[in-house]
Every structure is written in C-alpha cells, then in structure tokens.
N, C-alpha and C positions, 0 to 999 in steps of 0.2 A: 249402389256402390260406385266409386269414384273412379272412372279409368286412370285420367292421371292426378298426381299432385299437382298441386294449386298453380307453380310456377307455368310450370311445364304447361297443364293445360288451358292457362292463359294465352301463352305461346303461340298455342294449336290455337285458339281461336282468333288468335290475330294473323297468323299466314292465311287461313281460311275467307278471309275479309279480300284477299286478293281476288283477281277476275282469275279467273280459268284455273282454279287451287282449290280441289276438294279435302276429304279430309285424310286419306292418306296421303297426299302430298304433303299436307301442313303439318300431318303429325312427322312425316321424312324429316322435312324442314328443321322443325321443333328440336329432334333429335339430334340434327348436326349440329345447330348452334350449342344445346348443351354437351357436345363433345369437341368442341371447339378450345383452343386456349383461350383464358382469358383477354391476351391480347389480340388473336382473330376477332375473339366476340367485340371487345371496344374497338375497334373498327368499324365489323360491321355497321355496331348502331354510331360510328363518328360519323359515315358514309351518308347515312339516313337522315342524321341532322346537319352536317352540310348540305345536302339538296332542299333540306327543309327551309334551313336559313339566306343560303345565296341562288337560289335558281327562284326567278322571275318572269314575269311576260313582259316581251319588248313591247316598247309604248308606239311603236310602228305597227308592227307587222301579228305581234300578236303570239310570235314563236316561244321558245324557252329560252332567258338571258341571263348571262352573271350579271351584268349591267342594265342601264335602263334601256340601251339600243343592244341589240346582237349584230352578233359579227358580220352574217349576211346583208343585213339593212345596211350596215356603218360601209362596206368594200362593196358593192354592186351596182349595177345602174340599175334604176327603176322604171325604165319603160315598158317591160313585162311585168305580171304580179301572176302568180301562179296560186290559188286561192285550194286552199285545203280544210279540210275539217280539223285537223288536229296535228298538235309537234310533232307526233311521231310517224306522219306523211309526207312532214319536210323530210324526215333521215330518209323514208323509204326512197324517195325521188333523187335526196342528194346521193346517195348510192349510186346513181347513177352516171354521175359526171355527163351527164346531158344538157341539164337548163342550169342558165347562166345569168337569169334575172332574180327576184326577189318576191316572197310569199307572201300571202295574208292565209293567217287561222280564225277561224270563224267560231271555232270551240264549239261545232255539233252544228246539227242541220235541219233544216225545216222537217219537222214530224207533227202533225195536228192529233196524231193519235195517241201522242204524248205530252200532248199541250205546249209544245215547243211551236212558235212563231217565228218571224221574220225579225221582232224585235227583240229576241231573244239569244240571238246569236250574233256575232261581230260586222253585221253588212254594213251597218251605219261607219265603222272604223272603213271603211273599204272605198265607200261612196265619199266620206272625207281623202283618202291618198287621191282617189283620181283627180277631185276638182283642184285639189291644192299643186301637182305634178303633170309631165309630159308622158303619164302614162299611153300606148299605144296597142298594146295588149292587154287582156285578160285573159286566163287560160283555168278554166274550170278543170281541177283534178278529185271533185268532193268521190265517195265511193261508188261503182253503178250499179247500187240499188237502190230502191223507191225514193226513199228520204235525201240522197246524195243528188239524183237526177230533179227531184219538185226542185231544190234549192240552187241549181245549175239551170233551171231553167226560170227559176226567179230571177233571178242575179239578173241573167243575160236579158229579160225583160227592163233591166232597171239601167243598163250598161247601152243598151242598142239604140235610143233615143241621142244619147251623150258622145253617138260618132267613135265609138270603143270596140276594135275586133275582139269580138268572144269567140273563144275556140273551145274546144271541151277534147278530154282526152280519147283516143279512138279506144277502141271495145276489143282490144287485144286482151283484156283482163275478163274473165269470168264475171256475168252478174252475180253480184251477192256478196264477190270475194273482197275482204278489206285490203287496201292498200299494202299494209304491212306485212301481209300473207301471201303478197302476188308474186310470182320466181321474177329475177329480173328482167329478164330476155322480154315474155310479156309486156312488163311495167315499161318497158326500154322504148319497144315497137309501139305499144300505144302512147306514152308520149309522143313519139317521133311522128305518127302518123295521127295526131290529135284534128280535129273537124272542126272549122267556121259553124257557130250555131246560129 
C-alpha cells in the first residue's frame, strides 16, 4: 500500500536527498509546501532556480559568486588568504567581523580514506595566488579533525619553503566540531589567538 500519492511522495523523497533530513522532516516539509499558496510555492521553487542559475565559484578564491570575481576578492587586499574547506566557512568567519583579508576554498580536504588527494581539491588554485601576489600570510582555518589537520599541515609543508607565514587557527573550537556549528565566542578566540605552524 502506498503511503502517499505520487506528487506528494516525490516530494518527500526529495527533501530527504538533503543532509541532516530524515523522513519526518521531509514528509513536515512536503506538507507545508502543499499547503502553501500557490504563489508561496512559485517562489519557493523561483528561489531554487535562481541559485541554480546565477550563484557560481569565483575564479579567484573559489567562494560562492553572482559574478565571475566575488565581492571579497573584488574589495580586499590580498596579503592574507585565509584557506577554508568550503563557502559556508567563509560566512561562519565573516560573522565575525574579525579578518579583513581574503579566502581560498579548497572544496574538501585531504582524506585517503575516501580517495580524496592532494590533487583533488583546490591547492593547485592556491599555490597559483601566492606565486602571482604579495601574499604574506596564510592562515589555515580547514576543521580540527583528522582530514582538516593532514591538509593544514600539507599545505603548510608546501608554503614553508616559499618564505610564507602559516598560521593555523588556535583550538578554542572543539575537535571534531565543523566550523559552521562552532558558538562565535569560540570561533572569535581561536581565530584571534590562531598559531605559527
């Protein structure tokens, strides 16, 4: 027997597709949209195909852009690069109104136990910014667990030859905890008190 109709349980299979959405959330989900107006509902899905259609990776830095540069690269100076795993580590950081240089995304992190290498993620984009710029920092914010730390201390092996301070952020954040999950105050302090590696 069919729990739901066809639409509906489409639906539910497609909130479910989300990270952290089991199946009573996506059936919740499912539910509000079909008791939505029709003009809430074309929204929604307008919402979902504008991000589809104009949100990009800046051909710098690697963050999320309506353009081919984003607004950080275009307005910052680049003598810092604050190297993250992913866009939504730029927002946790920029929350903070602390750093005032400019990022690089690496889009994921050295894991061998996922078959993810070195040249599988954005370091090659990175080791290009510095030779071409007056870079003078680097400041490793990847997550501090296993995969976050091999890849911060890869980096910094590849940076230390080339006369480049690497610093890594201090351990005011929890191992394990991702960026995006960390209270500010934390995320605040251990930027502020980040370590020469």
């Amino acid at each position: 027997m069919k729990v739901y109709i066809e639409p509906i349980g489409r639906l539910v299979n497609e909130f479910s597709k989300l990270p952290g959405v089991g199946a009573k959330t996506a059936q919740r989900f499912a539910y509000k949209v079909v008791n939505m107006s029709k003009d809430e509902a074309q929204a929604f899905a307008d919402a979902i195909l504008n991000v589809k259609n104009n949100v990009h990776y800046c051909s710098i830095c690697g963050n999320f852009s309506e353009g081919d540069i984003c607004e950080i690269c275009k307005n910052r100076e680049s003598q810092t690069i604050c190297v993250v795993k992913e866009p939504k580590d730029v927002v946790a950081i920029e929350k903070l109104n602390e750093f005032n240089g400019v990022y690089h995304v690496l889009h994921g992190t050295i894991s061998p136990i996922d078959g993810i290498g070195p040249n599988d993620i954005n370091i090659k984009g990175l080791l290009k910014r510095i030779s071409e710029g007056n870079v003078s920092e680097v400041i490793m914010a990847t997550n501090p667990d296993v995969e976050g730390e091999a890849t911060a201390m890869y980096i910094c092996g590849l940076l230390k030859p080339l006369g480049i301070k690497v610093s890594r952020l201090a351990h005011g954040i929890p191992i394990g905890t991702d960026l995006e999950y960390a209270d500010e105050v934390s995320l605040a302090r251990a930027f502020i008190d980040r370590k020469t590696l």
